[in-house]
SENU-897548 format. One line per 5 residues: number of its first residue (from 1); their letters; for each residue x, z, y of N, C-alpha, C. Coordinates in nm, 4 decimals, always signed. Example, Ala and Ser with C-alpha at 12.3 -4.5 7.8 and 13.67 -1.06 7.14 Angstrom:
1> AS> +1.3190/+0.7800/-0.5690/+1.2300/+0.7800/-0.4500/+1.3200/+0.7800/-0.3300 | +1.2850/+0.7080/-0.2250/+1.3670/+0.7140/-0.1060/+1.2900/+0.7870/+0.0030
***
This chain:
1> XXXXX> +4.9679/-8.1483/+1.8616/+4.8629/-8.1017/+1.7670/+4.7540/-8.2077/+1.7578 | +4.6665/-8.2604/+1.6631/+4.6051/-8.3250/+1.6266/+4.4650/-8.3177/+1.6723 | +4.3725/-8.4164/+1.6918/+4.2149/-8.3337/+1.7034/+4.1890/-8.2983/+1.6523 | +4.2109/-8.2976/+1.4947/+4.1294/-8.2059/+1.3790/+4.1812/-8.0914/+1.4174 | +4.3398/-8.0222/+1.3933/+4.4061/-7.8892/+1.4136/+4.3209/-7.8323/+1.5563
6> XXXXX> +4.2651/-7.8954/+1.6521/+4.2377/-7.8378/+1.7831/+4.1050/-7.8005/+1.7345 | +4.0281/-7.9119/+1.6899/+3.9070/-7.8810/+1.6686/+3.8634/-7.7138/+1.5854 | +3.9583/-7.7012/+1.4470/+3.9979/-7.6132/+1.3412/+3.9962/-7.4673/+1.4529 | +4.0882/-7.4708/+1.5337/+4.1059/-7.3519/+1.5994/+4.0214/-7.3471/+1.6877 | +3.9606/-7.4548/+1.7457/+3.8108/-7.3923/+1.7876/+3.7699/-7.3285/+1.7409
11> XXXXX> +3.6885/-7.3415/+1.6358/+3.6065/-7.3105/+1.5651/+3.6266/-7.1502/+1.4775 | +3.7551/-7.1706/+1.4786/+3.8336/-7.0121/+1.4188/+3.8337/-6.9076/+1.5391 | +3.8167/-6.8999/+1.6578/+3.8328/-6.8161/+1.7516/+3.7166/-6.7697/+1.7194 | +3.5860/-6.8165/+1.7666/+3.4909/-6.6829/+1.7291/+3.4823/-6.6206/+1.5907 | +3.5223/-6.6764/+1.4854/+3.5011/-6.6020/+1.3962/+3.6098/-6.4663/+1.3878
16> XXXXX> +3.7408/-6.5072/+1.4515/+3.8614/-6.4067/+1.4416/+3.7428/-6.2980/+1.5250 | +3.6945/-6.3538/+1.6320/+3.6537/-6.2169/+1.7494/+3.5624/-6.1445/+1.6718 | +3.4682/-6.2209/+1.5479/+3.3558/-6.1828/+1.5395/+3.3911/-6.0246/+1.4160 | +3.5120/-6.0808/+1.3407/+3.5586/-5.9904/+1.2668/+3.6133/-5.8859/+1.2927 | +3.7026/-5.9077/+1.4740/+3.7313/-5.7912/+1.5109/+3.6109/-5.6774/+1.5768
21> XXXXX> +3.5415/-5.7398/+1.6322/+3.4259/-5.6721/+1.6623/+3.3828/-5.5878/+1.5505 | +3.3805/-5.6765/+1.4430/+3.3076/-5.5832/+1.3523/+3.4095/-5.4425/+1.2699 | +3.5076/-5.4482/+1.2658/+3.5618/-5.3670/+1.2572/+3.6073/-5.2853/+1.3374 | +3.5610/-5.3159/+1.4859/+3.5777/-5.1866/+1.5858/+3.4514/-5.1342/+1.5401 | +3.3556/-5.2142/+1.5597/+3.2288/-5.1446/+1.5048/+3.1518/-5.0321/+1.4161
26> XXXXX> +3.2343/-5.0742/+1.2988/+3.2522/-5.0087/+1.1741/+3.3788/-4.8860/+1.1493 | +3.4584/-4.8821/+1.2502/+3.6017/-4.7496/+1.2740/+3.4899/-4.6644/+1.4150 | +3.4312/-4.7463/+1.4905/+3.3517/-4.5911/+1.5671/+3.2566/-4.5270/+1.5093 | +3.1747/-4.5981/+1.4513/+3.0561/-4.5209/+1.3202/+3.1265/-4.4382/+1.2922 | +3.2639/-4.4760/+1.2090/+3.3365/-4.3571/+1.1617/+3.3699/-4.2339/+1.1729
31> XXXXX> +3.3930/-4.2737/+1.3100/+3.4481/-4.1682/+1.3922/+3.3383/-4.0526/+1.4241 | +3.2033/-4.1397/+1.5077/+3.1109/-4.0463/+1.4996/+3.0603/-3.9612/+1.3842 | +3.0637/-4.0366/+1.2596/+3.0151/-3.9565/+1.1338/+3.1074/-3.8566/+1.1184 | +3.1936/-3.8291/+1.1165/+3.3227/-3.7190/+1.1202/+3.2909/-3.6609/+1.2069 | +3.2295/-3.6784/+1.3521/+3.1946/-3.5888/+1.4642/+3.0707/-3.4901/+1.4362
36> XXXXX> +2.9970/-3.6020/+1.3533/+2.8792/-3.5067/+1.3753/+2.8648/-3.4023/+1.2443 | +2.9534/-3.4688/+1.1483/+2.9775/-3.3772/+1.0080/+3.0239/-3.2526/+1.0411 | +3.1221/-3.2518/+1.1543/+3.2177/-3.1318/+1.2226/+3.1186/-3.0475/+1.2917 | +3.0253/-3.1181/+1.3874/+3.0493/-3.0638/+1.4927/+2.8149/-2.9891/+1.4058 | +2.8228/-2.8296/+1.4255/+2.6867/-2.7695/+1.3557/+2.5940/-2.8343/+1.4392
41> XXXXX> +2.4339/-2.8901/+1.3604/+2.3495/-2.9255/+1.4581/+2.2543/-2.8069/+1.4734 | +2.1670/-2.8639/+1.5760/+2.1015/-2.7451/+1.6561/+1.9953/-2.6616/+1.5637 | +1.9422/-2.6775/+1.4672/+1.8645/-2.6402/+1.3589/+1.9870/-2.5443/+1.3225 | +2.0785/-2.5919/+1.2422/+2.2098/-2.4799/+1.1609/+2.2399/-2.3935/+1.2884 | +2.2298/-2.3967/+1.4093/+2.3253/-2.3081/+1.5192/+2.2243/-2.1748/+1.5360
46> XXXXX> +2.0829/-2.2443/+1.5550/+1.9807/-2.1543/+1.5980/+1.9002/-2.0758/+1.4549 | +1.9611/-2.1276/+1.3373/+1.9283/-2.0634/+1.2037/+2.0147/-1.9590/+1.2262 | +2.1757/-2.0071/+1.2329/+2.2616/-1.8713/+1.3082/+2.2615/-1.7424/+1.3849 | +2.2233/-1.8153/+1.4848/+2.1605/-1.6563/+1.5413/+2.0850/-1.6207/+1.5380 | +1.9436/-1.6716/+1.5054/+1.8590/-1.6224/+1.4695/+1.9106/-1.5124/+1.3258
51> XXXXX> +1.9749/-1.5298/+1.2401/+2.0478/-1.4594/+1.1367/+2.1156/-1.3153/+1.2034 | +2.1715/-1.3675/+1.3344/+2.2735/-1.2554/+1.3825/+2.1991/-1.1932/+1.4907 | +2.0483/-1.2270/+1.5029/+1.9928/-1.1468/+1.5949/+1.9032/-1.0694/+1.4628 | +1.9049/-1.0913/+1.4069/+1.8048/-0.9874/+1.2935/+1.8821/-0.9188/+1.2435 | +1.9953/-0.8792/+1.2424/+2.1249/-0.8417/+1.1770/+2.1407/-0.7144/+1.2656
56> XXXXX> +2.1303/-0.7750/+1.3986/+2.1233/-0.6846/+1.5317/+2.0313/-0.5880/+1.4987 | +1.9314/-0.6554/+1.5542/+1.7279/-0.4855/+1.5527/+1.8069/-0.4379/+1.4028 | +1.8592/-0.4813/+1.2990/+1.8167/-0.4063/+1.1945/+1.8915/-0.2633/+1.2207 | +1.9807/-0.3079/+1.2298/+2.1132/-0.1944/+1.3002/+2.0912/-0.1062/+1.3624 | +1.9945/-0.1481/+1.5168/+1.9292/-0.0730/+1.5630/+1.8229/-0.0046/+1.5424
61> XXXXX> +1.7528/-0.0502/+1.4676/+1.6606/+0.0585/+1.3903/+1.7152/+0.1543/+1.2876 | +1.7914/+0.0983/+1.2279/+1.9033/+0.1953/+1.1168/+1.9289/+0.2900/+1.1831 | +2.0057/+0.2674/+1.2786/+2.0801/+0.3639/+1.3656/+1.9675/+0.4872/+1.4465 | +1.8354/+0.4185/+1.4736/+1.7175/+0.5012/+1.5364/+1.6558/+0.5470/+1.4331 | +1.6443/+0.5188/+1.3302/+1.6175/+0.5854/+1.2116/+1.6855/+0.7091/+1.1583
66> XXXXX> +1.8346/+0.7095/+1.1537/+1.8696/+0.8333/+1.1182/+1.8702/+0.9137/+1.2083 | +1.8318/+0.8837/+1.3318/+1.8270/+1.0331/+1.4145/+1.7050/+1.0893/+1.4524 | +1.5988/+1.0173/+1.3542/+1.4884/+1.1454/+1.3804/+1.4204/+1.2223/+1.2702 | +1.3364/+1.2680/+1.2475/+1.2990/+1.3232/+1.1399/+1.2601/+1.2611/+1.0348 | +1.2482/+1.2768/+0.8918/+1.1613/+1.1970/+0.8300/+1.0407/+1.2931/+0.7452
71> XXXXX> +0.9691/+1.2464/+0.7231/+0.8259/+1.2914/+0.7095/+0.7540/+1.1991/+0.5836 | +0.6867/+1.2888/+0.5245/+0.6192/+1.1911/+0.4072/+0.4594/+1.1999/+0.4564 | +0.4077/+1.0712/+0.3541/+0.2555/+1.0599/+0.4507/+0.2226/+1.1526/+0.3172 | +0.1046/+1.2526/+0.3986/+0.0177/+1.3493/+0.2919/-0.0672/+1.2344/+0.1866 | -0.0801/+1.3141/+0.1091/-0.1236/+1.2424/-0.0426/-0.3262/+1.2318/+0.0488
76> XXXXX> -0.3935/+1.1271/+0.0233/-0.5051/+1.0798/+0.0239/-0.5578/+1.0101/-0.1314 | -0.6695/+1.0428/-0.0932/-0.6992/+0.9581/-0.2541/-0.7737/+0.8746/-0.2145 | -0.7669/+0.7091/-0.1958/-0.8107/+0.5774/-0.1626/-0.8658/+0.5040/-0.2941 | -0.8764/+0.5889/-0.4224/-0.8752/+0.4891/-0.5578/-1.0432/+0.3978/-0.5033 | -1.1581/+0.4622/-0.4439/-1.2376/+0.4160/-0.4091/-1.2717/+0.3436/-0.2801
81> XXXXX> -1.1509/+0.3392/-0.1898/-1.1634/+0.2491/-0.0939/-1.1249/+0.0886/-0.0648 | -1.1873/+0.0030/+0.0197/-1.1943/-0.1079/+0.0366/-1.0414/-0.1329/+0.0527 | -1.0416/-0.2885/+0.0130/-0.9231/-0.3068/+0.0567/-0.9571/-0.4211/+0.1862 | -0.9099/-0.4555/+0.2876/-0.8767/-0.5161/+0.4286/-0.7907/-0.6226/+0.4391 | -0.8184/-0.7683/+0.3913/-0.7509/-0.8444/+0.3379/-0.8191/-0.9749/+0.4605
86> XXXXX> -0.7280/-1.0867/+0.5312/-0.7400/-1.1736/+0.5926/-0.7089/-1.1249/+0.7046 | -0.6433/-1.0255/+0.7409/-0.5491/-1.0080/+0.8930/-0.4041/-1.0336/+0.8562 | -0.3580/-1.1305/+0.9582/-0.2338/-1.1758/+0.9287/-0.1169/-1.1719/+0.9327 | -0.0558/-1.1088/+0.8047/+0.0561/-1.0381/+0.8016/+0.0618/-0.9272/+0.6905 | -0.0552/-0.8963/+0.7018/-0.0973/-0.7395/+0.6251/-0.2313/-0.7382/+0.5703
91> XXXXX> -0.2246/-0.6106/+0.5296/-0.3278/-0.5541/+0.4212/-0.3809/-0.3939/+0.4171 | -0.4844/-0.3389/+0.4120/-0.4754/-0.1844/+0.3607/-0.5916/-0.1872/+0.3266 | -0.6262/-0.0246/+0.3002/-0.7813/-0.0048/+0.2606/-0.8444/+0.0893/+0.3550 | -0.9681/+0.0828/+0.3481/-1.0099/+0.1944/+0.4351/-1.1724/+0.2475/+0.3511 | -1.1865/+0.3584/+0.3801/-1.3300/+0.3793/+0.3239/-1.4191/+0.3205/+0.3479
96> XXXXX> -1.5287/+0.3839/+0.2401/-1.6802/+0.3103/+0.2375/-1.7269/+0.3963/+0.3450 | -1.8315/+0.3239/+0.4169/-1.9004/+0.4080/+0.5635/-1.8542/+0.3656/+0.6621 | -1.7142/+0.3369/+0.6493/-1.6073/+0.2610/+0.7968/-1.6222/+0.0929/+0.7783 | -1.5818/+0.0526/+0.8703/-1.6135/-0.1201/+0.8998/-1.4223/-0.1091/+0.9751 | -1.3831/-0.2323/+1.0001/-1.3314/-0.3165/+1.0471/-1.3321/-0.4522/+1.1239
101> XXXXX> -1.2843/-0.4267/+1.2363/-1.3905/-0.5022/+1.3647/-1.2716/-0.5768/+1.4277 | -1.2962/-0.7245/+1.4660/-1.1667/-0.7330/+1.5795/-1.2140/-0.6701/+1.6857 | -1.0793/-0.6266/+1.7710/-1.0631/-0.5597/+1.8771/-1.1132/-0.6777/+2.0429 | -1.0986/-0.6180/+2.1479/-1.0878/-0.7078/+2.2351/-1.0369/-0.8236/+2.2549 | -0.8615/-0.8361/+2.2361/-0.7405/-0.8782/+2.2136/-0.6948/-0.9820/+2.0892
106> XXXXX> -0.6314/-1.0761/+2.1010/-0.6543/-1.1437/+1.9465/-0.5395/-1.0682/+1.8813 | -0.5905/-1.0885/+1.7596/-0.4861/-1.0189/+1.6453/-0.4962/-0.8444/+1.6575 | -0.6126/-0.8392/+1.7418/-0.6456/-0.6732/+1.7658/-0.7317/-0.6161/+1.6435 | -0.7527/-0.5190/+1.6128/-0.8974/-0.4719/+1.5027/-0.8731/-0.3121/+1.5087 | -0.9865/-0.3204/+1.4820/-1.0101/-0.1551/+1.5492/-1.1108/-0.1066/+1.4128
111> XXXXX> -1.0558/-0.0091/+1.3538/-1.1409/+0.0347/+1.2318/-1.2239/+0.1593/+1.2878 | -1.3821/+0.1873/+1.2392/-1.4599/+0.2689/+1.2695/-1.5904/+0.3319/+1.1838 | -1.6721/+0.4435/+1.2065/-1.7228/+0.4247/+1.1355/-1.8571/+0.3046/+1.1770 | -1.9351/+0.2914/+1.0317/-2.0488/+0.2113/+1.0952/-2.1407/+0.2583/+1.1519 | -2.1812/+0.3790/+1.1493/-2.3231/+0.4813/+1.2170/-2.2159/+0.5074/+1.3665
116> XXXXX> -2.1277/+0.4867/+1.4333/-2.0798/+0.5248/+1.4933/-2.0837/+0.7038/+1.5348 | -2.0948/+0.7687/+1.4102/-2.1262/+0.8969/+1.4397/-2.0177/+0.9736/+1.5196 | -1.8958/+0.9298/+1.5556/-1.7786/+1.0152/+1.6211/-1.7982/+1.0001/+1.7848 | -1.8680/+0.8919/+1.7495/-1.8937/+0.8461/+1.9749/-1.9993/+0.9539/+1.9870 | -2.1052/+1.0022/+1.8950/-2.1942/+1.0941/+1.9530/-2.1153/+1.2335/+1.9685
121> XXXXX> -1.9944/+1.2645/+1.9560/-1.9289/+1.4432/+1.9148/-1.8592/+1.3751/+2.1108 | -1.8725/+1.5291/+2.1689/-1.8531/+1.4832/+2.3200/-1.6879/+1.5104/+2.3305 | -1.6001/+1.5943/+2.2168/-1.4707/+1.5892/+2.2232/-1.3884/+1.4613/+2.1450 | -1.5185/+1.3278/+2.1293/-1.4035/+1.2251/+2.0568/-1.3511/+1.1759/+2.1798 | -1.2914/+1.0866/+2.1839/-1.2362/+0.9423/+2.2903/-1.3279/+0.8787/+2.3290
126> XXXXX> -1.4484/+0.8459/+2.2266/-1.5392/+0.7422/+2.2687/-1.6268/+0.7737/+2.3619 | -1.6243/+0.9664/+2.3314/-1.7280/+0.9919/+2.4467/-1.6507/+1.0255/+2.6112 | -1.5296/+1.0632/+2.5763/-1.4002/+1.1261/+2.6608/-1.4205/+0.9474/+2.7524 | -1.3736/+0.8556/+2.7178/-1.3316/+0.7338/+2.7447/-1.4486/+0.6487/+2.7660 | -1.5572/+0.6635/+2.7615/-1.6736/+0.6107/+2.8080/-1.6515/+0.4839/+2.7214
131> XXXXX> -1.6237/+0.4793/+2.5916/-1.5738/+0.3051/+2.5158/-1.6732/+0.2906/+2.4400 | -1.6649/+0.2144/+2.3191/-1.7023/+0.1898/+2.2177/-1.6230/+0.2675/+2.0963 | -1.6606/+0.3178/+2.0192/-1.6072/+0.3739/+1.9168/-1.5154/+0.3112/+1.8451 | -1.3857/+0.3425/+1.8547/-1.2604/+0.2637/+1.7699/-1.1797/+0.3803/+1.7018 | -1.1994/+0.4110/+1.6239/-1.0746/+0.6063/+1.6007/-0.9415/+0.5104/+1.5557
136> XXXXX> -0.9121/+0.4018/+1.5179/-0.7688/+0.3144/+1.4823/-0.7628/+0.1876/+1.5523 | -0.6914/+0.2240/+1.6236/-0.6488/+0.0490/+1.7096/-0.5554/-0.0198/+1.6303 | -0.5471/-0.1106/+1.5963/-0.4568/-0.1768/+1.5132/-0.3999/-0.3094/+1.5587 | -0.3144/-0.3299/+1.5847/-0.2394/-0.4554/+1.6735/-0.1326/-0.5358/+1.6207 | -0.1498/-0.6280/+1.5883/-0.0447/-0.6945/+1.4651/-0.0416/-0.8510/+1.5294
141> XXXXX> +0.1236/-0.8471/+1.5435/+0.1821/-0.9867/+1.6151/+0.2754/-1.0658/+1.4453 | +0.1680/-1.1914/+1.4498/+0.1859/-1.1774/+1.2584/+0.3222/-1.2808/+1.3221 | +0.3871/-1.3605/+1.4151/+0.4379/-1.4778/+1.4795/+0.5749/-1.4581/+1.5323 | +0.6029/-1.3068/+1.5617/+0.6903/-1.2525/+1.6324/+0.8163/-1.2787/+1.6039 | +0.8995/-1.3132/+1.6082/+1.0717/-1.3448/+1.5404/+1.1552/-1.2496/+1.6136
146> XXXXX> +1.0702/-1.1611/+1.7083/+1.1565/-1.0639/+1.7431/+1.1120/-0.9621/+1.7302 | +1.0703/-0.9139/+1.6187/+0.9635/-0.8139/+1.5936/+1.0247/-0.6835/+1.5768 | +1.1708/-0.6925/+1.5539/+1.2425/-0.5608/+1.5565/+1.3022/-0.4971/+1.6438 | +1.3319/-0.6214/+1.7628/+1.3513/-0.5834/+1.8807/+1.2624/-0.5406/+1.9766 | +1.1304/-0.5556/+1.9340/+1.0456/-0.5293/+2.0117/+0.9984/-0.3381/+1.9628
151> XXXXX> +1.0131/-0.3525/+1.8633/+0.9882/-0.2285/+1.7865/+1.0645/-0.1405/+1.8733 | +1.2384/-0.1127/+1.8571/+1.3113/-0.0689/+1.9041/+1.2873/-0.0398/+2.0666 | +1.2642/-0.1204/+2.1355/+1.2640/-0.1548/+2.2928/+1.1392/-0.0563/+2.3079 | +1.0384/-0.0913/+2.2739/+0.8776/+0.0046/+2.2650/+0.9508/+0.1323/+2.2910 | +0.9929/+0.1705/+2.1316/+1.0712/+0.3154/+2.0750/+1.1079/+0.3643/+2.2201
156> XXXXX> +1.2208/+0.2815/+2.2281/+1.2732/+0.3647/+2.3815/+1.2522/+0.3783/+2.4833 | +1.1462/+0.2996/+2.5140/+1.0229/+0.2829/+2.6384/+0.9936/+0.4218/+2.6769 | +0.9331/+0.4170/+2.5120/+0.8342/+0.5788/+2.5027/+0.9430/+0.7484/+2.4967 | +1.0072/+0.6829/+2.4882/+1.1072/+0.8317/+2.4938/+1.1648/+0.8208/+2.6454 | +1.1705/+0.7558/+2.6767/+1.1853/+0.7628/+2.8708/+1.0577/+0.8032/+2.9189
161> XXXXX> +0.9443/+0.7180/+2.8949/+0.8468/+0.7659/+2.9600/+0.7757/+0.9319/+2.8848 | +0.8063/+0.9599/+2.7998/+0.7408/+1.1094/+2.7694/+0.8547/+1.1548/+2.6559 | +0.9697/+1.2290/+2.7101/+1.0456/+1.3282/+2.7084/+1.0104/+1.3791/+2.6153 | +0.8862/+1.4693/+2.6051/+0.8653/+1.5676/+2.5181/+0.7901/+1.5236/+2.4421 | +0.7918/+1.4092/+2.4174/+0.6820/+1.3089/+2.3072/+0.7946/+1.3591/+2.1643
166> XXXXX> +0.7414/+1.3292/+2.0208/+0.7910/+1.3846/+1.8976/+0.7895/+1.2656/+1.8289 | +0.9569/+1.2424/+1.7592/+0.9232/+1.0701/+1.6943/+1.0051/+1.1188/+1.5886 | +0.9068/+1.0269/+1.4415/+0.9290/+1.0775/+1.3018/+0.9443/+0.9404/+1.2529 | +0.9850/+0.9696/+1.1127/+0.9383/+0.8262/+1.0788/+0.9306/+0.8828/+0.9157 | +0.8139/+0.7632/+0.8385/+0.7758/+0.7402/+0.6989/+0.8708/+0.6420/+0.6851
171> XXXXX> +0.9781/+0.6434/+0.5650/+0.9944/+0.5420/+0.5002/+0.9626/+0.4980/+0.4017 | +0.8660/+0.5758/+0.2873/+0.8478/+0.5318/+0.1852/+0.7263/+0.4306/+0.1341 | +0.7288/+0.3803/+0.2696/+0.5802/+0.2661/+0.3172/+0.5911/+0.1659/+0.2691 | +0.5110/+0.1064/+0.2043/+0.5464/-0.0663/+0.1292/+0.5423/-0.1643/+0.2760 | +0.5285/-0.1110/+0.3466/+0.5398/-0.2017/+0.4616/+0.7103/-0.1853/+0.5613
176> XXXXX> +0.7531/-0.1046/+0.4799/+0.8775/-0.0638/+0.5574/+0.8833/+0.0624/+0.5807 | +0.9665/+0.1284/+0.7076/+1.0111/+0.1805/+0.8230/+0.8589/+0.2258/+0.9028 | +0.8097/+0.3178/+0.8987/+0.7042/+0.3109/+0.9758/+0.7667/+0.4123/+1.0832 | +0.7810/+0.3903/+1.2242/+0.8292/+0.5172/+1.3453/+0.6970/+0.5451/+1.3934 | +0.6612/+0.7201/+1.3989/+0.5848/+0.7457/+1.4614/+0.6267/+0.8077/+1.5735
181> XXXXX> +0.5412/+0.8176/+1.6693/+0.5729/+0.8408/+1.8113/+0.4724/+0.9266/+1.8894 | +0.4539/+1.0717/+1.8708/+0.3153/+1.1493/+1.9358/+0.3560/+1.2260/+2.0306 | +0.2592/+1.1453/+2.1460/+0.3033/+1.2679/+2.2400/+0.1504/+1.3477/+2.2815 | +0.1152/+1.3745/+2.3913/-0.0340/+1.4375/+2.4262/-0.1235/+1.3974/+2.3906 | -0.1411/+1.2844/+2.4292/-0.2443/+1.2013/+2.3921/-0.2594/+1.1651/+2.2783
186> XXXXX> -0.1464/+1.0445/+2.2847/-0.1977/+0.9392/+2.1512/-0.0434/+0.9735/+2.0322 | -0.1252/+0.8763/+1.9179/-0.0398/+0.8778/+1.7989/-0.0019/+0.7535/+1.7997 | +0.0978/+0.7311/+1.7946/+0.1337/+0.5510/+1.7722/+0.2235/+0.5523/+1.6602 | +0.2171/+0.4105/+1.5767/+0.3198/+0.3556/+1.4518/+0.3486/+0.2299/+1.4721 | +0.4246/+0.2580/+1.4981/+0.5513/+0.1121/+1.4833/+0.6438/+0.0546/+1.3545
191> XXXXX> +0.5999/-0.0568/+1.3344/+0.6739/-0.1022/+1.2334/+0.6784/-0.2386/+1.2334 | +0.8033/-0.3063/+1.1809/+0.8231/-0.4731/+1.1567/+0.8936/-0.5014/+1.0636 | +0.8381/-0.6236/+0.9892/+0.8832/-0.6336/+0.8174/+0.8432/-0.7928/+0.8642 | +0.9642/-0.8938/+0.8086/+0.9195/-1.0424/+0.7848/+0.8591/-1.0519/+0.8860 | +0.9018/-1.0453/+0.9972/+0.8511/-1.1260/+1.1384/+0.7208/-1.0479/+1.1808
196> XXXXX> +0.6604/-1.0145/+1.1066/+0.5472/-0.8948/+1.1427/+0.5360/-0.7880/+1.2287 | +0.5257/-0.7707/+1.3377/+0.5195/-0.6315/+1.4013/+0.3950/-0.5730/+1.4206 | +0.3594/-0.4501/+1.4109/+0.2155/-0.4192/+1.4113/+0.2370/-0.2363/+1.5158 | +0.1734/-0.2356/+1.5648/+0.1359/-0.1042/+1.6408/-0.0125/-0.0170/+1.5733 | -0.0259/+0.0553/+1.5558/-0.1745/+0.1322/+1.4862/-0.1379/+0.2793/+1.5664
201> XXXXX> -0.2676/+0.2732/+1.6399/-0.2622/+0.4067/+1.7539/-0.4065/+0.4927/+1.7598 | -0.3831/+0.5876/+1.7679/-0.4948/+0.6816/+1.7306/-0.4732/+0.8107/+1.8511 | -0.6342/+0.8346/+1.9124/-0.5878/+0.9459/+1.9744/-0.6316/+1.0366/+1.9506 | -0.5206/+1.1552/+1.9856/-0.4932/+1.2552/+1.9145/-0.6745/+1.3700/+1.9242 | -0.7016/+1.3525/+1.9791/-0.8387/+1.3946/+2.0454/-0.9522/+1.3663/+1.9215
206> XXXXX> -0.8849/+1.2312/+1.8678/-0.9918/+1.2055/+1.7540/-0.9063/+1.2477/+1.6171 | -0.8096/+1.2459/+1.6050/-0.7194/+1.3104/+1.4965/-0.7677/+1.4630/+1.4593 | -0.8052/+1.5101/+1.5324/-0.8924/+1.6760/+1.5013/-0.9929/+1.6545/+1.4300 | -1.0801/+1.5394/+1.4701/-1.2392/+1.5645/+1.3814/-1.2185/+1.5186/+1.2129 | -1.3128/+1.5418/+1.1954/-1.3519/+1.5876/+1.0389/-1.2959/+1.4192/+0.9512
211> XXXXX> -1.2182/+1.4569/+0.8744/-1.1712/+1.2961/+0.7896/-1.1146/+1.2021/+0.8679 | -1.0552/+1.2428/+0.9515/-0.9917/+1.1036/+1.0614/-0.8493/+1.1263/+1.0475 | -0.8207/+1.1852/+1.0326/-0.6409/+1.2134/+0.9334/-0.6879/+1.1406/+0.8545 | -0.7316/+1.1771/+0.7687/-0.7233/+1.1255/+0.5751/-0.7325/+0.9823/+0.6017 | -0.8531/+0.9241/+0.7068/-0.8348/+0.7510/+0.7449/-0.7406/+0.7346/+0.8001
216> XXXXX> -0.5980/+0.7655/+0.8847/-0.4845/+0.7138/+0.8979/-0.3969/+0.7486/+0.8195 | -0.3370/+0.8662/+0.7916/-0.2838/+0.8569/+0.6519/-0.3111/+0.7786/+0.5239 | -0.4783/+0.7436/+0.5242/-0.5025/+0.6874/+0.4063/-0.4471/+0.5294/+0.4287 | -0.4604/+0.4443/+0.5557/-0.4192/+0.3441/+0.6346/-0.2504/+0.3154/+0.5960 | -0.2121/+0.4019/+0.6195/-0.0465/+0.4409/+0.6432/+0.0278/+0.3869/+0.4927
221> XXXXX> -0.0711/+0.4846/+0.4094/-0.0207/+0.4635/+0.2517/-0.0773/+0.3777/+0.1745 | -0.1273/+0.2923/+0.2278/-0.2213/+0.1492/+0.1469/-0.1856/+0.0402/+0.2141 | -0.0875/+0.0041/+0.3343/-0.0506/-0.0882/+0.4196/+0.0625/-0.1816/+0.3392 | +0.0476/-0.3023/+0.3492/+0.1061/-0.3812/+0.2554/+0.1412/-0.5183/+0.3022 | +0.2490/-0.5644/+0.3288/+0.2771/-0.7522/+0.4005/+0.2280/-0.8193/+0.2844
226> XX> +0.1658/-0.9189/+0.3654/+0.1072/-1.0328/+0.2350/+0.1936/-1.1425/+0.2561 | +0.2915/-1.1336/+0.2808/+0.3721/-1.2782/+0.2754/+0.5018/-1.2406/+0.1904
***
C-alpha cells in the first residue's frame, strides 16, 4: 500500500467512527421518544386518579344520598337581603341588621346580628357558652380536592358518634347536595361542589329564637359557588 492509500485511511477512521456514533446516537433518542410517548407522564397519571377518585366520593354520596330523607328548604323571602360576596368558593345573602364576621379560624365566618341582641336572651348559646355571639358558623375549605371524601367520612363520623342524630338532605340547592345532620345540640350542613367543601352549623338552642330559622334557611336557599 502506498503512503498516500495509508495516509487516506488514516484519516477515514475517525470519520467512519464519527458517523457511527452518530447514528447510535440518533437510534437511542429514538428509542427513548417511543418510550416516553408509551410510557403516561406523571401530570396525565395523577389527572387520572384524581378523575377516579372523584368518580369514587361521588358514588358515595349518591349512594348516602338515597338513603336518607329528602326535605325541601321552607320558602324565605330574601328579595331585600344582602348578598355575601368575597368568601372563597361561595356566596349567599343574609339580612339587613346581621353582619358577617371572620370567625377565629381562617376561612371561618360566623354571621350575627350587629346589636348582638341574641347574646343578651339567657337561653341563646352565647349566653349558654359564655362566647361571643355567632347564631351561623360557617367553614369553607375553598382548596380541598378531597372535598367529597371528606363530606362523606364527617357523614359517618357523626352517625357513629350520635346514633340517634337525624340526617336529611336538600337537593334543590344551587350549591348542590346539601346533608343535614341534627342531633341534640347542633345543626350541621355539609356540602362539596368544585373542590369546595363548606360545613354551616347552628345550635339548635339558637334555632328556637325569633327569625333564626328564616336566617339559615334563608342562607341555605341563596348559597351559590362562584367559580
Amino acid at each position: 500500500m502506498s503512503p498516500m492509500n495509508k495516509k487516506v485511511l488514516i484519516l477515514s477512521i475517525p470519520m467512519i467512527l464519527a458517523v457511527l456514533l452518530l447514528g447510535w446516537w440518533l437510534l437511542l433518542r429514538e428509542q427513548r421518544s417511543l418510550q416516553n410517548t408509551e410510557r403516561p407522564t406523571v401530570s396525565d397519571s395523577g389527572l387520572a386518579q384524581k378523575q377516579v377518585q372523584q368518580v369514587d366520593e361521588k358514588s358515595q354520596l349518591e349512594a348516602l344520598a338515597s338513603q336518607v330523607e329528602r326535605i325541601s328548604i321552607p320558602r324565605v323571602d330574601t328579595a331585600t337581603w344582602q348578598v355575601k360576596s368575597g368568601i372563597p368558593g361561595i356566596e349567599f345573602k343574609y339580612p339587613s341588621g346581621w353582619e358577617v364576621k371572620p370567625n377565629l379560624s381562617k376561612n371561618s365566618y360566623c354571621v350575627k346580628t350587629r346589636d348582638d341582641r341574641y347574646a343578651k336572651i339567657p337561653s341563646s348559646s352565647a349566653q349558654v357558652l359564655q362566647g361571643d355571639e355567632c347564631v351561623l358558623q360557617i367553614d369553607v375549605d375553598p382548596e380541598n380536592s378531597q372535598g367529597g371524601q371528606k363530606v362523606f367520612d364527617s357523614l359517618q363520623l357523626l352517625q357513629k358518634q350520635y346514633p340517634d342524630g337525624k340526617m336529611s338532605i336538600i337537593q334543590e340547592s344551587s350549591f348542590g347536595k346539601l346533608f343535614i345532620f341534627e342531633d341534640s345540640s347542633e345543626t350541621r350542613v355539609y356540602a362539596s361542589l368544585d373542590e369546595v367543601s363548606l360545613i354551616i352549623r347552628l345550635w339548635n338552642m339558637d334555632k328556637k329564637l325569633d327569625g333564626v330559622s328564616d336566617v339559615f334557611y334563608g342562607v341555605l336557599s341563596t348559597l351559590r359557588p362562584t367559580r
